[in-house]
MMTF fields as JSON, N, C-alpha, C and O atoms, coordinates in Angstrom:
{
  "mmtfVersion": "1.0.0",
  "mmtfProducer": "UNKNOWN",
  "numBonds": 315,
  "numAtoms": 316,
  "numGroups": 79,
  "numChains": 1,
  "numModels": 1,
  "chainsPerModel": [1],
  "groupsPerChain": [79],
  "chainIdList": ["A"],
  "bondAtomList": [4, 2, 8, 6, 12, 10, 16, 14, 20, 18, 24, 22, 28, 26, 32, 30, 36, 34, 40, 38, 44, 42, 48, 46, 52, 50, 56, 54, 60, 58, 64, 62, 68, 66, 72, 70, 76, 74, 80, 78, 84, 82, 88, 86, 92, 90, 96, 94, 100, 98, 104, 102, 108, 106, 112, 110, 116, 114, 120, 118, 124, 122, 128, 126, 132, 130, 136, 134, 140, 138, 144, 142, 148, 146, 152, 150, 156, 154, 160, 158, 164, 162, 168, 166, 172, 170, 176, 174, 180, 178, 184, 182, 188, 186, 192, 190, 196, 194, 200, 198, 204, 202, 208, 206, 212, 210, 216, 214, 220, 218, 224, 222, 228, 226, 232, 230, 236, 234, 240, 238, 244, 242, 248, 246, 252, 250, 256, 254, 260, 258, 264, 262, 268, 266, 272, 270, 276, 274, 280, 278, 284, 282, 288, 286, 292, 290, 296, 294, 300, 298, 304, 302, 308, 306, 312, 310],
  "bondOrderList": [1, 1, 1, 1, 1, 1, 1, 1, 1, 1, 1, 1, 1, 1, 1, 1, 1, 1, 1, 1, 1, 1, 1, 1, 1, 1, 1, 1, 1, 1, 1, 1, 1, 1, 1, 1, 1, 1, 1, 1, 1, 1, 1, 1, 1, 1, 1, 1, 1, 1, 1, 1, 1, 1, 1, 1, 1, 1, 1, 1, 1, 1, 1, 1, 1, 1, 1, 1, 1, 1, 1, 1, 1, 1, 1, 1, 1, 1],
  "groupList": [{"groupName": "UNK", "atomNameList": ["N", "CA", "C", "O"], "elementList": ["N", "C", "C", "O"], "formalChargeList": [0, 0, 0, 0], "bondAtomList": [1, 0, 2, 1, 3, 2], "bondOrderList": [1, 1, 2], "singleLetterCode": "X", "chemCompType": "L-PEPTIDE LINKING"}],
  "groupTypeList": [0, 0, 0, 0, 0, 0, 0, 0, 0, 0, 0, 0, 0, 0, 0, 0, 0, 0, 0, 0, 0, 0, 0, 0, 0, 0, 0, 0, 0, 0, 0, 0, 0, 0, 0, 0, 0, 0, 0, 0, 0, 0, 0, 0, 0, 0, 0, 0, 0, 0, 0, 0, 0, 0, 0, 0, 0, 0, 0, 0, 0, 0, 0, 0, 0, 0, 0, 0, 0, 0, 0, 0, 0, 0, 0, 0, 0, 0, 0],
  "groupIdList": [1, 2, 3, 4, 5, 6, 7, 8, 9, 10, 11, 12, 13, 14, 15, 16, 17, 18, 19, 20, 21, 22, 23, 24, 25, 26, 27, 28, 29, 30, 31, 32, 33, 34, 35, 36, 37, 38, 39, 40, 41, 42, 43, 44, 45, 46, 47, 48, 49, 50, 51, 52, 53, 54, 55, 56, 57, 58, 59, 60, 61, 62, 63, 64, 65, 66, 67, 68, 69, 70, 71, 72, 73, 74, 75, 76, 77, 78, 79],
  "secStructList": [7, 7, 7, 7, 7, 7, 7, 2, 2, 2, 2, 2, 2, 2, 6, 2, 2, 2, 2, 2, 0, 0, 0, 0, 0, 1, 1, 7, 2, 2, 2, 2, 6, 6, 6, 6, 2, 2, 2, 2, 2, 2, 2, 0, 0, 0, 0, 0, 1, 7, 7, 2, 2, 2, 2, 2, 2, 2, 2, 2, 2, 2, 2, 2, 2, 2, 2, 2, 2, 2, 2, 2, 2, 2, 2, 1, 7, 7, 7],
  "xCoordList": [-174.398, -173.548, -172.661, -172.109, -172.592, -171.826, -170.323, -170.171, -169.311, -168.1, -167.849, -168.377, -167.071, -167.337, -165.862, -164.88, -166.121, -165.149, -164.413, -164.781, -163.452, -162.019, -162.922, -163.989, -162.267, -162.878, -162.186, -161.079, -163.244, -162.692, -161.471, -161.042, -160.644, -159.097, -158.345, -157.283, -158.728, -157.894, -157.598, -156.557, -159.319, -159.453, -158.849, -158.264, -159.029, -158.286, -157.172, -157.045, -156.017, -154.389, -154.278, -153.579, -155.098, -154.576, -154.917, -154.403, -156.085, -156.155, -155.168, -154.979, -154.595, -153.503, -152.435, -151.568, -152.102, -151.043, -150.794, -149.826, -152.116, -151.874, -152.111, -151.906, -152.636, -152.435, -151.155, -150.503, -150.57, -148.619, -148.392, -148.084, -148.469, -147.354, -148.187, -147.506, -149.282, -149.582, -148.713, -147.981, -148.888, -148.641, -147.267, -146.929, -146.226, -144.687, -144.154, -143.31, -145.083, -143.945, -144.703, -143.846, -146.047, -147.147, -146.428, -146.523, -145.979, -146.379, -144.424, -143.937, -143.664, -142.368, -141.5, -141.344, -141.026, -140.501, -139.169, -138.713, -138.551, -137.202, -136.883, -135.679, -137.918, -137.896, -137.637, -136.579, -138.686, -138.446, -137.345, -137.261, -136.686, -135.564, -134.157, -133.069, -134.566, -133.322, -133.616, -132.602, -134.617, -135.125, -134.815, -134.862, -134.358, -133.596, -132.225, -131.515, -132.027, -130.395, -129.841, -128.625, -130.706, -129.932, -130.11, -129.868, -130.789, -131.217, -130.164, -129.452, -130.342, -128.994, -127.749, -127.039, -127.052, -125.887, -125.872, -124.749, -126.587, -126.002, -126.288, -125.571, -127.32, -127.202, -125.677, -124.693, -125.611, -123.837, -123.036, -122.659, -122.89, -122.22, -121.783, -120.695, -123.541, -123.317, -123.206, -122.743, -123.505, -123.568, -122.23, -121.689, -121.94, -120.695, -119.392, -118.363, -119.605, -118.679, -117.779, -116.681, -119.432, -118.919, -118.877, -118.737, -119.016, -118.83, -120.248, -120.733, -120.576, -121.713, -121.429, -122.187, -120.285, -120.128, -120.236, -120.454, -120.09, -120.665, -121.765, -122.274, -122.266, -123.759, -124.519, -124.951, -124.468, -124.754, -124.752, -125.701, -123.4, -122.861, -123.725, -124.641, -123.954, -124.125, -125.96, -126.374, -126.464, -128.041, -128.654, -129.522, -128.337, -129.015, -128.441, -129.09, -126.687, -126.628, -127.308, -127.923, -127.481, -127.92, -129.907, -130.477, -130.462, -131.444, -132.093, -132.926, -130.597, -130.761, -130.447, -131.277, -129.55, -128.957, -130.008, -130.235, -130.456, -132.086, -133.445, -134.065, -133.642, -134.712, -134.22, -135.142, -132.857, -132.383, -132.697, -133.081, -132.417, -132.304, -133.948, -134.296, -134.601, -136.082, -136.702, -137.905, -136.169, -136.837, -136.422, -137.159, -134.839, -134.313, -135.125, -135.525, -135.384, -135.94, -137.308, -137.696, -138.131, -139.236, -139.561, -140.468, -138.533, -138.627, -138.418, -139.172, -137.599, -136.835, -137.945, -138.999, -137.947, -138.857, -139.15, -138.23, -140.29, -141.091, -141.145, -141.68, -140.139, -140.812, -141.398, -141.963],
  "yCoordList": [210.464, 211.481, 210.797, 209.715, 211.349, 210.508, 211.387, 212.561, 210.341, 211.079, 211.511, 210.879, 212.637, 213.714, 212.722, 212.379, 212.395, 211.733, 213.016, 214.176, 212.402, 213.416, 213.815, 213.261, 214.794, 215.403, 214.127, 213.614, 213.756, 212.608, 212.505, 211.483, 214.269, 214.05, 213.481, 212.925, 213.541, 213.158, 211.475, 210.874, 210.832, 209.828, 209.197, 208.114, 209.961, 209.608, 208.716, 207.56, 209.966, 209.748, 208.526, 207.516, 208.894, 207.977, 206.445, 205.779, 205.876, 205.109, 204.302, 203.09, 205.457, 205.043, 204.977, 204.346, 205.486, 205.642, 203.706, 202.964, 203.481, 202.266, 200.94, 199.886, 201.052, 200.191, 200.182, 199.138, 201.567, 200.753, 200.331, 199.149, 200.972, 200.094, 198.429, 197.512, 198.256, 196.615, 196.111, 195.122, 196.683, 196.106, 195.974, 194.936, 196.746, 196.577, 195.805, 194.909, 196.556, 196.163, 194.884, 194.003, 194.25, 193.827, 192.815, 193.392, 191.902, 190.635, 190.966, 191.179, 190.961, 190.764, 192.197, 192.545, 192.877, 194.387, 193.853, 194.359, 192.658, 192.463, 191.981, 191.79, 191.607, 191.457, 192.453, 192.58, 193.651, 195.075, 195.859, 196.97, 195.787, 196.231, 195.433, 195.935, 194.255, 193.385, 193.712, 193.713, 193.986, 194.484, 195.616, 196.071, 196.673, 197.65, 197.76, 198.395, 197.025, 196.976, 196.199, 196.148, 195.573, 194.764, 195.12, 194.427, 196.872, 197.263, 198.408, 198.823, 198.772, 199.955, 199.162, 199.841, 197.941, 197.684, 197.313, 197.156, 197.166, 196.839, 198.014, 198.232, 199.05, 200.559, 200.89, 200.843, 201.03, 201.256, 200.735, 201.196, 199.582, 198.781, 199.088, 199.237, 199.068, 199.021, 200.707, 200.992, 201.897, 202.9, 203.959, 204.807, 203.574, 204.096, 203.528, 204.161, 202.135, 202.047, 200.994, 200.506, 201.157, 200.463, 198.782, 198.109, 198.333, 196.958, 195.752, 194.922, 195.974, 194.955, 193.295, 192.584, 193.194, 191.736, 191.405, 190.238, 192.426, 192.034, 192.349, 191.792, 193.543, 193.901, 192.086, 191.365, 191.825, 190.387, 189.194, 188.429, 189.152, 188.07, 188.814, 188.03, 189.924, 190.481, 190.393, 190.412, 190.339, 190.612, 188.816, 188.788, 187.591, 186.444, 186.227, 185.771, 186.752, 186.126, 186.665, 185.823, 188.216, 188.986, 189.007, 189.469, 188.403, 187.659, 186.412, 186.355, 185.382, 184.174, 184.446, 184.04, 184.965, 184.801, 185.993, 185.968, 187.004, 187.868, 186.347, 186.011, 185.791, 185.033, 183.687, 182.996, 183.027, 182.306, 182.605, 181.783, 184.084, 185.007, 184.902, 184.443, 185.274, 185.225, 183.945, 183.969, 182.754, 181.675, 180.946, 180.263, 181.383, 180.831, 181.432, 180.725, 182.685, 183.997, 183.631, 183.915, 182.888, 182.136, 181.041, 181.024, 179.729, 178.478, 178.806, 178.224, 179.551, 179.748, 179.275, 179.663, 178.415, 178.285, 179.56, 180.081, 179.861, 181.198, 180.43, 179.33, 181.239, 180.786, 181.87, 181.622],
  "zCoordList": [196.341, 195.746, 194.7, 194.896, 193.836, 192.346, 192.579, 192.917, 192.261, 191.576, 190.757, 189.841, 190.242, 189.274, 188.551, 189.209, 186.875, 186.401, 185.47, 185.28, 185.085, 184.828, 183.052, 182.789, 182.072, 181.377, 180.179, 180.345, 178.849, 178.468, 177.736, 177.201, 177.759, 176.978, 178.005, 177.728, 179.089, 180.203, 180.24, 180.504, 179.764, 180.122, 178.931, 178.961, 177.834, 176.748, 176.689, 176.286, 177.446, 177.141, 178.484, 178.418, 179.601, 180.044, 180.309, 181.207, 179.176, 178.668, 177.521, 177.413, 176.687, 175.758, 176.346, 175.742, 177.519, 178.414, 178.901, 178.742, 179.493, 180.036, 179.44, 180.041, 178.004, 177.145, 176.772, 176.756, 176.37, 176.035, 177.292, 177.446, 178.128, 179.493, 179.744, 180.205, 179.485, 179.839, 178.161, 178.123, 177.347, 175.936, 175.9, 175.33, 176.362, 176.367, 177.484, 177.521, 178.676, 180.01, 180.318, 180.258, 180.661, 181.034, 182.384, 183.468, 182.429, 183.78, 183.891, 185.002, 182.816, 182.625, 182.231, 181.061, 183.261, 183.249, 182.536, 181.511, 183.278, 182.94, 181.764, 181.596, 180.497, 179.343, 178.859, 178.243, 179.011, 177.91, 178.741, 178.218, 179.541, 179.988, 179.201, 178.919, 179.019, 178.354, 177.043, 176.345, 176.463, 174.76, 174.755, 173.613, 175.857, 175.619, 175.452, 174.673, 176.33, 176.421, 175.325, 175.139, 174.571, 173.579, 172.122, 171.133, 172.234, 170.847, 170.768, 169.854, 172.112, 172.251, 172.086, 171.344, 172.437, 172.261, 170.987, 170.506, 170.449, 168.898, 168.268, 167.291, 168.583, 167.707, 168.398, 167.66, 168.996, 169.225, 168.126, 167.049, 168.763, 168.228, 166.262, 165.707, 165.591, 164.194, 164.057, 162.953, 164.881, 164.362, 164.775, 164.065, 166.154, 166.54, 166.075, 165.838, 165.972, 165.974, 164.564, 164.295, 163.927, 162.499, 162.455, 161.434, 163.684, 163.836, 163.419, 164.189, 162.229, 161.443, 162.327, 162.988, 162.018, 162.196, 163.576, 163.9, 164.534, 165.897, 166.483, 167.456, 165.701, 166.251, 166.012, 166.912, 164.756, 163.976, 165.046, 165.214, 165.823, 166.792, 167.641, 167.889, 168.244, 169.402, 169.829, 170.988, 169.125, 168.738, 169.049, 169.921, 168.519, 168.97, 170.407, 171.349, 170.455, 171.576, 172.567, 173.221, 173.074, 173.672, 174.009, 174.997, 172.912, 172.602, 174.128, 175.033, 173.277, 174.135, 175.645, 176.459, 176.008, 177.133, 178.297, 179.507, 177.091, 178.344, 178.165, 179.174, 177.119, 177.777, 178.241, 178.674, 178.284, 179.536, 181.123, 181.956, 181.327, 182.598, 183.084, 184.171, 182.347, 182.466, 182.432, 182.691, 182.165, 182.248, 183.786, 184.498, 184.053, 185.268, 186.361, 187.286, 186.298, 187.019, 187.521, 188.654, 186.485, 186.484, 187.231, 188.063, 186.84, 187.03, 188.694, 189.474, 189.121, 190.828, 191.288, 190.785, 192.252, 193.483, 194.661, 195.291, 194.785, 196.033, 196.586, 196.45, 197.922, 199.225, 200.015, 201.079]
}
């Protein structure tokens, strides 16, 4: 008896569906979670609140200090 497969718009979207999520999120969630948080604090930053010169400061540091987090996060020893 064969399984009846889904109709191919189905298979479509949710093929494109799971190419972005391996392509954005893939092995490291807590990267594109820190690539969020650090695109929104500086759209704040330069759009609310006018502040160029810190979005500027705010953007490498915010940068360094999510793939510090992720490398420590990494290196940790599993037990």
């Amino acid at each position: 008896m064969s399984e009846r497969r889904p109709p191919w718009p189905v298979r479509l979207v949710k093929g494109f569906a799971m190419f972005w999520w391996d392509f954005l999120i893939g092995d490291t969630p807590e990267l594109f979670v820190a690539a969020l948080v650090t695109i929104g604090v500086v759209a704040l930053l330069r759009g609310v609140g006018h502040q160029n010169a810190a979005a500027v400061i705010a953007l490498p540091v915010l940068a360094v200090v999510s793939l510090v987090l992720s490398v420590r996060r990494a290196a940790k020893p599993r037990e």
